[in-house]
Every structure is written in structure tokens, then in C-alpha cells.
C-alpha positions in Angstrom: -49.1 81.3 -22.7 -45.8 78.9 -22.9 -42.6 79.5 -21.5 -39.6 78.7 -22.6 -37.1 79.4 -25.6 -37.1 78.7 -28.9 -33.6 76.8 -29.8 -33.9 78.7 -32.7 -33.6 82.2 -30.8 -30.8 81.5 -28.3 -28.6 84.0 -29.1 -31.1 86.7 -29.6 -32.9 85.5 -25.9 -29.1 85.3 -24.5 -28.7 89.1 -25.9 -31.9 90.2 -24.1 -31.5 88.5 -21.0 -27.9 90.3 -20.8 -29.7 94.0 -22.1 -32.4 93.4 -19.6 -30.1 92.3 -16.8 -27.5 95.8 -17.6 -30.6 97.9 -17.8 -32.3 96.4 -15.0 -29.6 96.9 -12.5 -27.0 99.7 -13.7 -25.5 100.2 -10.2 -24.2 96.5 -10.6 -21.6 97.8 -13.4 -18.6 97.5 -11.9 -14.5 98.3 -12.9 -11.9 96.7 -11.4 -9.6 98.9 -8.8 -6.1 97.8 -11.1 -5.3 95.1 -13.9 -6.1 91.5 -12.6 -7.1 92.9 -8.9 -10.2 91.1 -8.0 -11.1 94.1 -5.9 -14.1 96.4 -7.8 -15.8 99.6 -7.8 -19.6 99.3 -8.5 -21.5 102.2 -9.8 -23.2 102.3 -6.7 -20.1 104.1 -5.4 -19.5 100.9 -3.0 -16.8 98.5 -3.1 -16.7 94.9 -3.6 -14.2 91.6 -4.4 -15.0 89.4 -7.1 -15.2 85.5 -5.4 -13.1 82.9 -6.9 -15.8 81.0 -7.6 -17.3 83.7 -10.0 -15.1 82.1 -12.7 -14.2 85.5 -13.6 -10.8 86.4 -13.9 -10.1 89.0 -16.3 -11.5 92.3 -18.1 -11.8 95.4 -16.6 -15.2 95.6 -16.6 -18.3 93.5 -15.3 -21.7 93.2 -14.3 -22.2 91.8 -10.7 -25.0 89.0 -10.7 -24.6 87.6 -7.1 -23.4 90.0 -4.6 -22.9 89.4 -0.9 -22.7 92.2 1.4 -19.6 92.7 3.3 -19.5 92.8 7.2 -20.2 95.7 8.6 -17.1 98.4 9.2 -15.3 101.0 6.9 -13.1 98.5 5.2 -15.7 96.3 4.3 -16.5 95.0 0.8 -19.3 93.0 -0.4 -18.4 89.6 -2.2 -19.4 89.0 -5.9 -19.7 85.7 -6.2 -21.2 85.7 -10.2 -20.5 88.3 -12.8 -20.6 88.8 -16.0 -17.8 90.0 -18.0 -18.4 93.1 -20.1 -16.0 94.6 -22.8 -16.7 98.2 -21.5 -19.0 100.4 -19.2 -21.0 101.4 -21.7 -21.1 98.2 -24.3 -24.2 97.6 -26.1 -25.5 94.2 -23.8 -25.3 92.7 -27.3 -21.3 92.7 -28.1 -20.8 91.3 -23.9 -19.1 88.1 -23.8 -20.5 85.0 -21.9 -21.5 84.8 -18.3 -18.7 83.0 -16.6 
């Protein structure tokens, strides 16, 4: 069996990579705590800061990629340091934009 990706299919193995990646960890869904605040509540209940270098600046929602966890203590957050912006909670994987 091959692996790899057709060039022809990029969008459509873009579209399942970011289906199989919402699905696949749905306590990664994250909204952020107020407009442009790079602090985030995760599905999971627990709380976490998108990094600067995540490239993500904007939209409410996301889908955390690369988290660190935060030191130990009750103020603690863990670190996102990629993410994925996402137009809403609950958006079909399909309509997401890019990974940034």
C-alpha cells in the first residue's frame, strides 16, 4: 500500500484531516474567555493561553493542536502553542478555515 496524497485530492484530504482531527479529540475545542483574549476555555473544562507563536490571533473559536500543560497550582493554564481556527463549536470540519 502507498502513502501519500494525491495532488488531485488536497482539499478533500485537508477536509478529512481537520474532521478526523475535531472528532478525534473533541475536548481540544476551545472558546476564547473575551474578544481578542488569548486566554481559552477547552471543553475539557480546563483552561489554557493560546502562544504567540500559534499564529492565531482571532475567532472565537479553535481547536488546540499542540498544548503544553501549565505548572502546577490553581492559576495555572496550559500553553497552546498550535490551533486551528474554527468558525464555530459545532462547524462541520469541512467549512473550518486554515490551520494557522
Amino acid at each position: 500500500m502507498a502513502w501519500g496524497f494525491n495532488r488531485t485530492n488536497d482539499s478533500s484530504d485537508e477536509s478529512s484531516l481537520r474532521h478526523a482531527l475535531l472528532h478525534g479529540y473533541p475536548d481540544r475545542v476551545g472558546q476564547r474567555r473575551a474578544i481578542g483574549s488569548p486566554r481559552v476555555l477547552l471543553a475539557s473544562g480546563h483552561g489554557a493561553a493560546v502562544a504567540a507563536e500559534s499564529g492565531v490571533r482571532d475567532g472565537e473559536y479553535l481547536l488546540a493542536l499542540d498544548v503544553q500543560a501549565g505548572r502546577r497550582g490553581d492559576a495555572s493554564e496550559a500553553r497552546i502553542r498550535a490551533c486551528q481556527h474554527r468558525r464555530s463549536r459545532l462547524a462541520d470540519a469541512d467549512h473550518d478555515t486554515d490551520r494557522s
